[in-house]
Predicted model as a PDB file, atoms N, CA, C, CB and O in Angstrom, pLDDT in the B-factor column:
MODEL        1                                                                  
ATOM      1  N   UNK A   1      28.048  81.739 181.079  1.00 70.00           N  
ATOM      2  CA  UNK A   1      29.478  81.792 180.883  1.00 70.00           C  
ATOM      3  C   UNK A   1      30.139  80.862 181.904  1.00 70.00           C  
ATOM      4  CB  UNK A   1      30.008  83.252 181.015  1.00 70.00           C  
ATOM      5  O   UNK A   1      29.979  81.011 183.116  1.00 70.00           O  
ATOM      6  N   UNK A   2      30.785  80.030 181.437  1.00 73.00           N  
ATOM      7  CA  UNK A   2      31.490  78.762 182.505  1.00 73.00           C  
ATOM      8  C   UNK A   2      32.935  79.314 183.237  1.00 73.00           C  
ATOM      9  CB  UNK A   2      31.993  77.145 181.421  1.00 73.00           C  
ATOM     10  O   UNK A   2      33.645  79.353 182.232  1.00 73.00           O  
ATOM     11  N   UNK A   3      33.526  79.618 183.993  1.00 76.00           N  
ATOM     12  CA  UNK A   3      34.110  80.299 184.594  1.00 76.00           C  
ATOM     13  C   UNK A   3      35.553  79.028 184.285  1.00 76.00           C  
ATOM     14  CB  UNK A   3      33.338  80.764 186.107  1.00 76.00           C  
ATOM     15  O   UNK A   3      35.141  77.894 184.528  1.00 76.00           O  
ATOM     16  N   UNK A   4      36.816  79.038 183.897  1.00 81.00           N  
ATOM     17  CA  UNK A   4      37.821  78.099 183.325  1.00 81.00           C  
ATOM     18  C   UNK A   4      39.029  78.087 184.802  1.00 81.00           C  
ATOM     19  CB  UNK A   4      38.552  78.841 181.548  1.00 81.00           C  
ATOM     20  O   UNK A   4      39.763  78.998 185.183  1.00 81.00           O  
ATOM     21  N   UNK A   5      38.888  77.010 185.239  1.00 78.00           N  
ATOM     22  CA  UNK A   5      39.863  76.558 186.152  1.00 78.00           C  
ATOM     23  C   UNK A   5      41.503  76.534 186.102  1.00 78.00           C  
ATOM     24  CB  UNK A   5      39.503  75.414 186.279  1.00 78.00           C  
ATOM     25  O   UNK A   5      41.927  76.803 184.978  1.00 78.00           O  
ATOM     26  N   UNK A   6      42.172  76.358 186.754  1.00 82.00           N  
ATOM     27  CA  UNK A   6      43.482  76.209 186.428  1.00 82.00           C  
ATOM     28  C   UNK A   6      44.244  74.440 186.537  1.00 82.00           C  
ATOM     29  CB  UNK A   6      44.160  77.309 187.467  1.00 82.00           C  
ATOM     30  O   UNK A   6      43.813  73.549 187.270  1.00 82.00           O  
ATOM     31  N   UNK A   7      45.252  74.345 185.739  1.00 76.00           N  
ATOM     32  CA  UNK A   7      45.626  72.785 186.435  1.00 76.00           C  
ATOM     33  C   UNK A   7      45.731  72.411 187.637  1.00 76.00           C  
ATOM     34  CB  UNK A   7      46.724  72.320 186.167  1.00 76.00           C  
ATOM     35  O   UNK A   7      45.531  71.238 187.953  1.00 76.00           O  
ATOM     36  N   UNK A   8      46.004  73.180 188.354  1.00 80.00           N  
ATOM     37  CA  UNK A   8      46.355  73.341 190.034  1.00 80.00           C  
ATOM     38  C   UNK A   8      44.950  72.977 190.785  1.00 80.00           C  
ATOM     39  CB  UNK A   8      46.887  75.158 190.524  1.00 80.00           C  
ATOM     40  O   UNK A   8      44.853  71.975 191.493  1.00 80.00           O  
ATOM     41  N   UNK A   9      44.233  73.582 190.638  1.00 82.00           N  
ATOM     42  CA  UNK A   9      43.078  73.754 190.533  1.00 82.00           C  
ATOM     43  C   UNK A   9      42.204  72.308 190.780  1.00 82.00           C  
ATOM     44  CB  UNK A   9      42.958  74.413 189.279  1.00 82.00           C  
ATOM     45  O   UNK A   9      41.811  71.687 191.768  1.00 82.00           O  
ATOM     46  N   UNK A  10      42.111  72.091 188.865  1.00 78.00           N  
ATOM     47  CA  UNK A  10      41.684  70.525 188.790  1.00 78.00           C  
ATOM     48  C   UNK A  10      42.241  70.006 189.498  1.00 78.00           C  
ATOM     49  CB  UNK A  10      41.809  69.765 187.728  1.00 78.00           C  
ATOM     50  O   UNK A  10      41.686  69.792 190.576  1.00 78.00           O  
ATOM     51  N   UNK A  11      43.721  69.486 189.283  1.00 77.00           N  
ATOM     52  CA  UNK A  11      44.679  68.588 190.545  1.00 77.00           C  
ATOM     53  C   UNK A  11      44.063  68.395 192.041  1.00 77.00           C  
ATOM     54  CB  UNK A  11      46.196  69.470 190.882  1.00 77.00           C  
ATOM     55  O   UNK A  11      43.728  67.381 192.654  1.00 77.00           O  
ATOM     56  N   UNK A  12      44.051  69.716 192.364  1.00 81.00           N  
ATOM     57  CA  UNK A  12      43.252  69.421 193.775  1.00 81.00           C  
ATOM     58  C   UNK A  12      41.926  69.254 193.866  1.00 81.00           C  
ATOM     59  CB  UNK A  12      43.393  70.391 194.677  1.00 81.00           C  
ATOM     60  O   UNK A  12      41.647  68.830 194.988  1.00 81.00           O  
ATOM     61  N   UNK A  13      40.871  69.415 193.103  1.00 80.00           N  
ATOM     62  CA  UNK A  13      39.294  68.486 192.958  1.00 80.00           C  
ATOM     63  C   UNK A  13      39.958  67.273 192.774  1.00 80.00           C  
ATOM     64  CB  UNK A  13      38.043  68.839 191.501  1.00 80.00           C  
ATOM     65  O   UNK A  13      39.716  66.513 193.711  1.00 80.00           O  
ATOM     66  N   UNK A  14      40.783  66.740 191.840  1.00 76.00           N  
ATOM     67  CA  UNK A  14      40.869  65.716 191.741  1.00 76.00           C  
ATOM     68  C   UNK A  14      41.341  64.555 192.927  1.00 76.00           C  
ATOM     69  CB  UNK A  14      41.439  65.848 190.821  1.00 76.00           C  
ATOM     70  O   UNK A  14      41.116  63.345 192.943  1.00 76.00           O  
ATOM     71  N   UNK A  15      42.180  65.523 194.036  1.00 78.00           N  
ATOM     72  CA  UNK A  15      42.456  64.961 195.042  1.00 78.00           C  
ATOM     73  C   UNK A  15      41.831  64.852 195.806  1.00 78.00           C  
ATOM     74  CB  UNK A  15      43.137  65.190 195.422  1.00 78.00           C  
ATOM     75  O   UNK A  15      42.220  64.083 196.685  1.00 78.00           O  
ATOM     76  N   UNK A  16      40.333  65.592 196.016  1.00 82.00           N  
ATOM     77  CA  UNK A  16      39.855  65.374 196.620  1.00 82.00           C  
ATOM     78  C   UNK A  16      38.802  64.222 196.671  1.00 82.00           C  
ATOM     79  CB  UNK A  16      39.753  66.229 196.748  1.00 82.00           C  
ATOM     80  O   UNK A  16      38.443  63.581 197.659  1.00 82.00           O  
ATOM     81  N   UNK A  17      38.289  64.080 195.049  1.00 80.00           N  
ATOM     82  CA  UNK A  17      37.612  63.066 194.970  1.00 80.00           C  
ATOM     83  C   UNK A  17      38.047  61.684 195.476  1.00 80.00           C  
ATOM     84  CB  UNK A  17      37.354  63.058 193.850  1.00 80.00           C  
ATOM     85  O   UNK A  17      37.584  60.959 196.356  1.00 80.00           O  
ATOM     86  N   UNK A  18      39.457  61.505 194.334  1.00 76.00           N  
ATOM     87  CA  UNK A  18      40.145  60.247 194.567  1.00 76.00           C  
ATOM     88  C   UNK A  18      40.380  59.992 196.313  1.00 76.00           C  
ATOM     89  CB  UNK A  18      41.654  60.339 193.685  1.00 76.00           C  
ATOM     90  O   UNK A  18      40.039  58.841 196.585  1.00 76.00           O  
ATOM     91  N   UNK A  19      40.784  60.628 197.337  1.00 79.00           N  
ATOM     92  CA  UNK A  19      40.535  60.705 198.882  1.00 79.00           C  
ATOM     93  C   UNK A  19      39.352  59.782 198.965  1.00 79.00           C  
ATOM     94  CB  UNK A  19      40.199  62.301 199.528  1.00 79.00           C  
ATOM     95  O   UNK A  19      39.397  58.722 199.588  1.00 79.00           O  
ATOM     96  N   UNK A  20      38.488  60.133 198.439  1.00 81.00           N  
ATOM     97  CA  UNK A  20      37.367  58.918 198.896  1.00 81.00           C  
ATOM     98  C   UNK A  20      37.062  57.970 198.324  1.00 81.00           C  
ATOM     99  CB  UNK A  20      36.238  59.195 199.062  1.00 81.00           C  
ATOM    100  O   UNK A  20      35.964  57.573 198.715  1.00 81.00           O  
ATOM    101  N   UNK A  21      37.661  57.125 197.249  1.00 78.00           N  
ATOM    102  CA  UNK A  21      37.868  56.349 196.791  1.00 78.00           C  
ATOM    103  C   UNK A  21      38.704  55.465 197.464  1.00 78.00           C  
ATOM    104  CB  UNK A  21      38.073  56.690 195.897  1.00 78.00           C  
ATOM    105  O   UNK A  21      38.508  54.254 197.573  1.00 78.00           O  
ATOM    106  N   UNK A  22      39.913  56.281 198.042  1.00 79.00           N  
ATOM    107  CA  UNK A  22      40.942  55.471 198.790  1.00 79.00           C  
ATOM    108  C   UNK A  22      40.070  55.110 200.113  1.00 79.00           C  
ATOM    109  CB  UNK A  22      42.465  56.380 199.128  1.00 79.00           C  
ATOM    110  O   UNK A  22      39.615  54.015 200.444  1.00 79.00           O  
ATOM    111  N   UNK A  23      39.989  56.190 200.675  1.00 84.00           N  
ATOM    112  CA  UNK A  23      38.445  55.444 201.868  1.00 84.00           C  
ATOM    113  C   UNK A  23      38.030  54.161 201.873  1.00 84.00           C  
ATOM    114  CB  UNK A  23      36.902  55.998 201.567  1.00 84.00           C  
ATOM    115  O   UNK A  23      38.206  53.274 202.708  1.00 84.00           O  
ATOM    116  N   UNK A  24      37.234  54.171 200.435  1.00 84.00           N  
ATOM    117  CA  UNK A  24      36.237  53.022 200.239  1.00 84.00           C  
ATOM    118  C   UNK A  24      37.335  52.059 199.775  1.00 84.00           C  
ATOM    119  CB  UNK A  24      34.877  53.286 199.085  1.00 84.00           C  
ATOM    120  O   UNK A  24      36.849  50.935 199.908  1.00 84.00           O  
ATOM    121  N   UNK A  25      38.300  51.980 199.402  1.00 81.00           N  
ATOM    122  CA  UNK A  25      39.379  50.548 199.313  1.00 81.00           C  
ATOM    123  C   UNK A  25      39.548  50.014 200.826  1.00 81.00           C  
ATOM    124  CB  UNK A  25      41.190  50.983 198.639  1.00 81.00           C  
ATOM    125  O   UNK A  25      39.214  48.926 201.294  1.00 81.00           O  
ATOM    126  N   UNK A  26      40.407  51.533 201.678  1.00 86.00           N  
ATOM    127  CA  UNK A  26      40.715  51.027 202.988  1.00 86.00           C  
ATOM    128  C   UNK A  26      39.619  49.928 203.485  1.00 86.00           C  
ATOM    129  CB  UNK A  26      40.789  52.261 203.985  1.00 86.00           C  
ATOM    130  O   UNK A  26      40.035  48.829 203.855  1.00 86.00           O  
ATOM    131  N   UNK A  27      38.111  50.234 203.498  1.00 89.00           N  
ATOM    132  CA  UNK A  27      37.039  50.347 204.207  1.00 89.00           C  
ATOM    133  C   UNK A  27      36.793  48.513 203.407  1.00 89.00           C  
ATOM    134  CB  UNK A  27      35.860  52.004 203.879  1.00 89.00           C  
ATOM    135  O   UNK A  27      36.232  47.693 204.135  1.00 89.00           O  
ATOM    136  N   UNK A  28      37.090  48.206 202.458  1.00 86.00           N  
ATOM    137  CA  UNK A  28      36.875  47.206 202.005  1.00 86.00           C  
ATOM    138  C   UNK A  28      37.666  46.225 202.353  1.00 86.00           C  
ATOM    139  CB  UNK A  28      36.789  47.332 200.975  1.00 86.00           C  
ATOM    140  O   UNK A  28      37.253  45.090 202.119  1.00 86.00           O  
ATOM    141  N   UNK A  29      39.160  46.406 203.078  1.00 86.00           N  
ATOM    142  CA  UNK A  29      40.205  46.195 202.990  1.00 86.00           C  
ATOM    143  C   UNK A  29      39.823  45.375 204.193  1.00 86.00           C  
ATOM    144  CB  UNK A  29      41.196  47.231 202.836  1.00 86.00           C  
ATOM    145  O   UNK A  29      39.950  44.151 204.166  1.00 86.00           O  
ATOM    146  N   UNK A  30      39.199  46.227 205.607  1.00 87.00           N  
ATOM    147  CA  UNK A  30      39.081  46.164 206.652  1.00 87.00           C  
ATOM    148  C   UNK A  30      37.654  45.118 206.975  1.00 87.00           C  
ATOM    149  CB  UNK A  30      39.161  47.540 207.051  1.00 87.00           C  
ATOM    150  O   UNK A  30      37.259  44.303 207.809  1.00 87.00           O  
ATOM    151  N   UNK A  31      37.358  45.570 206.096  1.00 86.00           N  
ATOM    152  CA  UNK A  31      35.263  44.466 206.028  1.00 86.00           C  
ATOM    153  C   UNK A  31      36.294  42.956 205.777  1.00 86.00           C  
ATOM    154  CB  UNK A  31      33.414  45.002 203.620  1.00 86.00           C  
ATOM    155  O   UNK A  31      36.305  42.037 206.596  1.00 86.00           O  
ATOM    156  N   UNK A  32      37.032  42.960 204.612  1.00 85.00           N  
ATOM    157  CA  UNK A  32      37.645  41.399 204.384  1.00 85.00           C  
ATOM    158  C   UNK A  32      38.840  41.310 205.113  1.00 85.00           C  
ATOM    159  CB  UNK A  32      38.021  40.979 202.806  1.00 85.00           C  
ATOM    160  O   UNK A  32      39.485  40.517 204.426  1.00 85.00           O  
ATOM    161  N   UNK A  33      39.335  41.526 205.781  1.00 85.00           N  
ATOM    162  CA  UNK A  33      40.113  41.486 206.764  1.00 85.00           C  
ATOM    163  C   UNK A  33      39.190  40.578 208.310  1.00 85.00           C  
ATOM    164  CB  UNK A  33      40.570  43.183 206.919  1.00 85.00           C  
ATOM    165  O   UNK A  33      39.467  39.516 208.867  1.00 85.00           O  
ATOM    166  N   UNK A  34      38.300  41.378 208.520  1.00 84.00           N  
ATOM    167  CA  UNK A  34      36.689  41.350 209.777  1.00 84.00           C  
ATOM    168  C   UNK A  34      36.529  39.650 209.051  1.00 84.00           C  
ATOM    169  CB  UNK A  34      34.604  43.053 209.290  1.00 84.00           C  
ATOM    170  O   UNK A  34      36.480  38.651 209.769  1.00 84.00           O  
ATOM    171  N   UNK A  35      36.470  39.601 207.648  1.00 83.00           N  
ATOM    172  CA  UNK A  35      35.721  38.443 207.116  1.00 83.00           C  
ATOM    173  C   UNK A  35      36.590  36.882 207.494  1.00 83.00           C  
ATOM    174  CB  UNK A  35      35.565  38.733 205.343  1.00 83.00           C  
ATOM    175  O   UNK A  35      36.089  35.757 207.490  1.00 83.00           O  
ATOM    176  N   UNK A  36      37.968  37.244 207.793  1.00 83.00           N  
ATOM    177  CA  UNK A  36      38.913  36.089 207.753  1.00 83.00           C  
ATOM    178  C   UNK A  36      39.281  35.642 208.774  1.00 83.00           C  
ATOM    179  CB  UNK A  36      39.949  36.246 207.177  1.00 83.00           C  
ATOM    180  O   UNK A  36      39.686  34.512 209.045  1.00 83.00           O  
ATOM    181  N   UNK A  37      39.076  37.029 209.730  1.00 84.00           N  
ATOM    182  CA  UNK A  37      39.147  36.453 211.603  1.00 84.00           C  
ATOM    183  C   UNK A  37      38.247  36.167 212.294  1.00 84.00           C  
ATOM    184  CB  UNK A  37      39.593  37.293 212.607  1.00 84.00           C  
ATOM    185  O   UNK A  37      38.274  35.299 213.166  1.00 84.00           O  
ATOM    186  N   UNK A  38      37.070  37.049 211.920  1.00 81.00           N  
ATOM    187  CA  UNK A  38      36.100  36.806 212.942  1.00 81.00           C  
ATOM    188  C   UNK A  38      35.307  36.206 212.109  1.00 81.00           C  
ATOM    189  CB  UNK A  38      35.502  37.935 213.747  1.00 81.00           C  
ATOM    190  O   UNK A  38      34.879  35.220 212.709  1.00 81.00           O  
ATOM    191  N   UNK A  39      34.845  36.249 211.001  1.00 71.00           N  
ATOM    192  CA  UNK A  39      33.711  34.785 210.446  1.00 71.00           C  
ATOM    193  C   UNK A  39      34.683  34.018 210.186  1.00 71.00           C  
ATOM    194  CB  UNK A  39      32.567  34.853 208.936  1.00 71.00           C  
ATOM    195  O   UNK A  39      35.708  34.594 209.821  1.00 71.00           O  
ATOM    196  N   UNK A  40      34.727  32.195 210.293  1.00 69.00           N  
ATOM    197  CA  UNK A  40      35.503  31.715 209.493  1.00 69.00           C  
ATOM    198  C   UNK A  40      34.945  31.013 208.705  1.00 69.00           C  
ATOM    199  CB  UNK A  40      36.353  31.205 209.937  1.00 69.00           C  
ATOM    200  O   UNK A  40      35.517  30.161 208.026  1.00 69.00           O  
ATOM    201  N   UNK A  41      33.550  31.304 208.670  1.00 68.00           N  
ATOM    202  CA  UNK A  41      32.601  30.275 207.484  1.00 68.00           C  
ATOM    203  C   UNK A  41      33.521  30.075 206.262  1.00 68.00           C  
ATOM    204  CB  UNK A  41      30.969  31.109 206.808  1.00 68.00           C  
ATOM    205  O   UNK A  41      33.991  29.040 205.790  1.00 68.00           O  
ATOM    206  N   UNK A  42      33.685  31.811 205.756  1.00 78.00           N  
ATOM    207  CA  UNK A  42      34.083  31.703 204.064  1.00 78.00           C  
ATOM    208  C   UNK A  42      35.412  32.404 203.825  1.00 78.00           C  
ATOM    209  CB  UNK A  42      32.885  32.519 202.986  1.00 78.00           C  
ATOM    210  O   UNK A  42      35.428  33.518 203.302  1.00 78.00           O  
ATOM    211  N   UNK A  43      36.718  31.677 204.256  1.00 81.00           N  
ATOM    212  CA  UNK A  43      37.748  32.403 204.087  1.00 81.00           C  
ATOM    213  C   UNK A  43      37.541  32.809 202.297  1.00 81.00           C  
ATOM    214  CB  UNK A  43      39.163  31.500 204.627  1.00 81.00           C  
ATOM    215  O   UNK A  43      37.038  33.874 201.941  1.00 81.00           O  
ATOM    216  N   UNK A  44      37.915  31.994 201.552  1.00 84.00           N  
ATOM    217  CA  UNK A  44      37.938  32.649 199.665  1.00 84.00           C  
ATOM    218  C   UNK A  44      37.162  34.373 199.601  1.00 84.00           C  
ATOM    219  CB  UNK A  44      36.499  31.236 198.308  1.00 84.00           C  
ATOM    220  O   UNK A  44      37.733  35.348 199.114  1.00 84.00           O  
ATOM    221  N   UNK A  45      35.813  34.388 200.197  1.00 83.00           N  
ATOM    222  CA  UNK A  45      34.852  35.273 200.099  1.00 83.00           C  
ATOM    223  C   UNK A  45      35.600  36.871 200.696  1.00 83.00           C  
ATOM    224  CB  UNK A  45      33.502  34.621 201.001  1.00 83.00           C  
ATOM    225  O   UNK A  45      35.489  38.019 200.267  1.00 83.00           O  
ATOM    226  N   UNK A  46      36.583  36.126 202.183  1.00 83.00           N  
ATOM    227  CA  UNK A  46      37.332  37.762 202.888  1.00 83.00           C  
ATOM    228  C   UNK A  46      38.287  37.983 202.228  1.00 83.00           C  
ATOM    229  CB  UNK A  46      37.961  37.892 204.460  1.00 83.00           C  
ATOM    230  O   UNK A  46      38.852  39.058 202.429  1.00 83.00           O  
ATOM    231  N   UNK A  47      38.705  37.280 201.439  1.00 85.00           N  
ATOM    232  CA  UNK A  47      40.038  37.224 201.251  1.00 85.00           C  
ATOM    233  C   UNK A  47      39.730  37.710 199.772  1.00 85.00           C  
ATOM    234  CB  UNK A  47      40.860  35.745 201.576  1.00 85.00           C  
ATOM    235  O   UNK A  47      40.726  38.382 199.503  1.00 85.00           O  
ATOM    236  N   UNK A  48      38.976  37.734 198.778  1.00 88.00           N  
ATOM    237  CA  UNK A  48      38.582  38.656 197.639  1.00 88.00           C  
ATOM    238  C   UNK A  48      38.462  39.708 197.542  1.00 88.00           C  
ATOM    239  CB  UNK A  48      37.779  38.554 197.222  1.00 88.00           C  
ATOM    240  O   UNK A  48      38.881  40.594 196.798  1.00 88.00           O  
ATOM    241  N   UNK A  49      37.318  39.549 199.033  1.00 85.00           N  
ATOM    242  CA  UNK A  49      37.009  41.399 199.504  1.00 85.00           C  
ATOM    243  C   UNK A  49      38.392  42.396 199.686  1.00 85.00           C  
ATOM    244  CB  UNK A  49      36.165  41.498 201.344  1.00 85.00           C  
ATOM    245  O   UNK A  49      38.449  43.583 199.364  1.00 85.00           O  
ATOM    246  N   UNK A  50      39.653  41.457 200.381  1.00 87.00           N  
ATOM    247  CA  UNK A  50      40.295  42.000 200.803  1.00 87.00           C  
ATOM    248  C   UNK A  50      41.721  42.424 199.539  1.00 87.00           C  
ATOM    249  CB  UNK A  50      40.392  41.257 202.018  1.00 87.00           C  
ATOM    250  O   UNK A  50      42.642  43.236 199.625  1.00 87.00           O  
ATOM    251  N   UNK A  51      41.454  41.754 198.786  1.00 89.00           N  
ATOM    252  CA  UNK A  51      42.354  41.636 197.430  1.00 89.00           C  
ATOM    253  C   UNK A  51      41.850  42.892 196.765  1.00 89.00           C  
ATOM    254  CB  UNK A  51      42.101  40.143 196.396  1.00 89.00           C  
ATOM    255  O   UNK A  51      42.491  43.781 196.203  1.00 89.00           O  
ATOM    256  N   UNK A  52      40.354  42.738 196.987  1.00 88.00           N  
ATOM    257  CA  UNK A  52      39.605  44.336 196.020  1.00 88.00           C  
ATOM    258  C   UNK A  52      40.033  45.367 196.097  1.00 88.00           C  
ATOM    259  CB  UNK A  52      38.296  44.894 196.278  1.00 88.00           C  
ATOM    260  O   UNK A  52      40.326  46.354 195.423  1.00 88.00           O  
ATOM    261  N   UNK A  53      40.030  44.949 197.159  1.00 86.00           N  
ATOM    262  CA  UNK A  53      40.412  46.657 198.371  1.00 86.00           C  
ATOM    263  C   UNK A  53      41.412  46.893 198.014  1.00 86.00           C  
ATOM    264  CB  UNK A  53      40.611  46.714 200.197  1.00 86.00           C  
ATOM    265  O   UNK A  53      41.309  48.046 197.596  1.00 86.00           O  
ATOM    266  N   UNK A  54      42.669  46.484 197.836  1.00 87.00           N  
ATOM    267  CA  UNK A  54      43.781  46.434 197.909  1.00 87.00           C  
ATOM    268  C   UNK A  54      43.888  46.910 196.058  1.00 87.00           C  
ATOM    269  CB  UNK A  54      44.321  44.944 198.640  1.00 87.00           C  
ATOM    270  O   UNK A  54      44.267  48.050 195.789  1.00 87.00           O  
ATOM    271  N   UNK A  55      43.626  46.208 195.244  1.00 88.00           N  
ATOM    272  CA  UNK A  55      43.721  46.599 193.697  1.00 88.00           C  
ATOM    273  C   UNK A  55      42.981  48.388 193.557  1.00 88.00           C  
ATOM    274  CB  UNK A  55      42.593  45.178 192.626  1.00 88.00           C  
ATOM    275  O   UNK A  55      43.440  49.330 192.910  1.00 88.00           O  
ATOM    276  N   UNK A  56      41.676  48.344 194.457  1.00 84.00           N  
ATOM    277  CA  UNK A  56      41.133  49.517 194.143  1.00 84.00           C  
ATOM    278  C   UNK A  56      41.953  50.838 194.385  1.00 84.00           C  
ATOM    279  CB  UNK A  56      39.975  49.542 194.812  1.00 84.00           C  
ATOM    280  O   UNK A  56      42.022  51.804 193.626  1.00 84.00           O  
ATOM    281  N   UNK A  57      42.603  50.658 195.697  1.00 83.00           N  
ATOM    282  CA  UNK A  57      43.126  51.250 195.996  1.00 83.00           C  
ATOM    283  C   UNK A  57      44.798  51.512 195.327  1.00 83.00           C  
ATOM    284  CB  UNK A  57      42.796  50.951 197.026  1.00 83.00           C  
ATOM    285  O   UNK A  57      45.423  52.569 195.402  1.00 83.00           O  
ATOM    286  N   UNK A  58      45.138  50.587 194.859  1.00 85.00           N  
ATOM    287  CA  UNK A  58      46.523  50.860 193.708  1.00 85.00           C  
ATOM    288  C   UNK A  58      46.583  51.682 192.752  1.00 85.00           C  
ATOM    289  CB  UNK A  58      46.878  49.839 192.916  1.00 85.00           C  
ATOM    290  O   UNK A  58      47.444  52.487 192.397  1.00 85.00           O  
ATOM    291  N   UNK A  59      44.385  51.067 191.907  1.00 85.00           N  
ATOM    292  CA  UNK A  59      44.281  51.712 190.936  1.00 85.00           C  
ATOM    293  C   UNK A  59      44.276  53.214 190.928  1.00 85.00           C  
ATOM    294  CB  UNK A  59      43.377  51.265 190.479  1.00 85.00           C  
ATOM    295  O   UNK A  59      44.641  54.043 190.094  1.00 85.00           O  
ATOM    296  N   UNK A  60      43.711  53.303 192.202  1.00 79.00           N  
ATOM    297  CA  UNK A  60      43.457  55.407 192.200  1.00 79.00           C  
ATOM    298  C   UNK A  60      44.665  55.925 192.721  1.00 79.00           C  
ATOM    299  CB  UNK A  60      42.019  56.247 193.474  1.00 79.00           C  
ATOM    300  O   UNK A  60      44.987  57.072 192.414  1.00 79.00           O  
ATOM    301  N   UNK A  61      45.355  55.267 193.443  1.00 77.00           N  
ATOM    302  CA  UNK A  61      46.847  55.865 193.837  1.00 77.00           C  
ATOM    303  C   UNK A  61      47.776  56.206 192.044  1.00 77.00           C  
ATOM    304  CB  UNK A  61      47.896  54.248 195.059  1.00 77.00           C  
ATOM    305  O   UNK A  61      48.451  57.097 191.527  1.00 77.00           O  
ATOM    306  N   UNK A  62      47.293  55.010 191.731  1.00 82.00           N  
ATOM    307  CA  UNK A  62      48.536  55.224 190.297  1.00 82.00           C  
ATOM    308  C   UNK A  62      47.282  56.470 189.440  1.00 82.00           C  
ATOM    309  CB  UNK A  62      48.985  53.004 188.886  1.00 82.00           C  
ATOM    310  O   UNK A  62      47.773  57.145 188.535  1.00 82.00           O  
ATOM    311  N   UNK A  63      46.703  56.557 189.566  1.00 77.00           N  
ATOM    312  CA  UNK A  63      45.694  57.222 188.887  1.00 77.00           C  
ATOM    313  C   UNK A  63      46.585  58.888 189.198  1.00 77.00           C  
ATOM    314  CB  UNK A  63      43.860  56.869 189.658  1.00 77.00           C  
ATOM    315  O   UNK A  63      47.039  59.858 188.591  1.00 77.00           O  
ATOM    316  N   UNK A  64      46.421  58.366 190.493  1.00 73.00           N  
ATOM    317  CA  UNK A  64      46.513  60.339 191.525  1.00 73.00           C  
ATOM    318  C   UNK A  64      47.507  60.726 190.751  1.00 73.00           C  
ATOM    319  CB  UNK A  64      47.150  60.611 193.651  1.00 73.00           C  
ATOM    320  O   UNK A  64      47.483  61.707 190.009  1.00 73.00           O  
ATOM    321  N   UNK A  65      49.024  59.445 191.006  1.00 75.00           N  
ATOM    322  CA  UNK A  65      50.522  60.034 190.752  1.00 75.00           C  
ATOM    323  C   UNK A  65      50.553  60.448 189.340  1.00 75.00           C  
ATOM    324  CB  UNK A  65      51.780  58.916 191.020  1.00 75.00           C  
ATOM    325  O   UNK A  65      51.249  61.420 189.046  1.00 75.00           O  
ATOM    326  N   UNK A  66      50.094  60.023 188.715  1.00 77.00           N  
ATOM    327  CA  UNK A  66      49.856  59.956 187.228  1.00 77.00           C  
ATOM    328  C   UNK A  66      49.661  61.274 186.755  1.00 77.00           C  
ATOM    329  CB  UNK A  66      48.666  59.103 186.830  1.00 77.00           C  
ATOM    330  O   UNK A  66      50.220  62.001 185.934  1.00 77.00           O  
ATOM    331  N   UNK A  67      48.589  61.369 187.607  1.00 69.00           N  
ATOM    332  CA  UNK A  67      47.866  63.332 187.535  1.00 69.00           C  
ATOM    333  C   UNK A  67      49.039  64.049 188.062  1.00 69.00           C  
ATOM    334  CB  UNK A  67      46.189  63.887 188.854  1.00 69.00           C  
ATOM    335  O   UNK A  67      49.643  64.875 187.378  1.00 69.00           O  
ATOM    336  N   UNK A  68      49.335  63.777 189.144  1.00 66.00           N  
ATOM    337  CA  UNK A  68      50.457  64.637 190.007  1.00 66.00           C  
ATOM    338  C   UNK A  68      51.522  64.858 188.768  1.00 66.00           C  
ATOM    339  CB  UNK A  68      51.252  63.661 191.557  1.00 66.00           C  
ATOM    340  O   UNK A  68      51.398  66.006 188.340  1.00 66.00           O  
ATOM    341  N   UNK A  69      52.339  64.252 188.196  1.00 63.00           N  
ATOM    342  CA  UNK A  69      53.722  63.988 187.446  1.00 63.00           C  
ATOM    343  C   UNK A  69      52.865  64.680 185.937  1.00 63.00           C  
ATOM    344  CB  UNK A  69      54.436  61.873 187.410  1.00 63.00           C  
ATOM    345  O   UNK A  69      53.687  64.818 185.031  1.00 63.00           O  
ATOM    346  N   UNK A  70      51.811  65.002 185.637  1.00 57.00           N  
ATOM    347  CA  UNK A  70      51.444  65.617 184.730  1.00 57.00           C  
ATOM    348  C   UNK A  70      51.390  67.343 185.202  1.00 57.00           C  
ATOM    349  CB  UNK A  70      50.184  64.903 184.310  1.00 57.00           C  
ATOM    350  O   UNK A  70      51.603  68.226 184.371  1.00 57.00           O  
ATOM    351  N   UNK A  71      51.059  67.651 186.719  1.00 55.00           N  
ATOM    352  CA  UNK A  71      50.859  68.942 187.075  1.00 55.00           C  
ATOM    353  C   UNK A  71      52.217  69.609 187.361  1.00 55.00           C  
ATOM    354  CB  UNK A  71      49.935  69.000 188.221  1.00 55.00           C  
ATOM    355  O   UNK A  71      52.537  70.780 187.158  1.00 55.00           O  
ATOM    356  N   UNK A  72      53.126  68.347 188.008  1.00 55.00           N  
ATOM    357  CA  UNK A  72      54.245  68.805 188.135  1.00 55.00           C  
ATOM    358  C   UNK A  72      55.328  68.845 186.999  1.00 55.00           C  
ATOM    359  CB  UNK A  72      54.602  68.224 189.085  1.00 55.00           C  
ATOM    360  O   UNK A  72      56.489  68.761 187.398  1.00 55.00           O  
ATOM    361  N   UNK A  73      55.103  68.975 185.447  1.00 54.00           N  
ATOM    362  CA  UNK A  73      55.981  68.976 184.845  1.00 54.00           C  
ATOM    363  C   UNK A  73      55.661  70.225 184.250  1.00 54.00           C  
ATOM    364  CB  UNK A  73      56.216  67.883 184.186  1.00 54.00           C  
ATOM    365  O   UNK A  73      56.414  70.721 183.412  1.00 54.00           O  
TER     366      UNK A  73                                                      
ENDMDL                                                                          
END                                                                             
């Protein structure tokens, strides 16, 4: 018998997952950031990393609010 959650509920698993998603943007954010000051072999290469980071992290933010404005209505 599967035991049935509430929206509230999901909402917050869901926040918790997405939390580490945002992590791994920051964390990408900061590696291509590292890539543009302190190597200067391959600016294009930090500066992708650092664009990633930055989209990944939009994508799960608009993701979260998205969820949020569905729990809160």
């Amino acid at each position: 018998m599967k035991r049935m959650i509430t929206k509230s509920e999901e909402f917050e698993i869901l926040k918790l997952v997405l939390d580490k998603f945002l992590w791994v943007g920051v964390f990408l954010m900061l590696y291509g950031f590292y890539r543009i000051v302190h190597l200067n072999e391959n600016f294009w290469f930090g500066f992708s990393v650092l664009v990633g980071g930055a989209f990944l992290m939009m994508l799960f933010m608009w993701i979260l609010m998205k969820e949020y404005n569905y729990v809160k209505r």
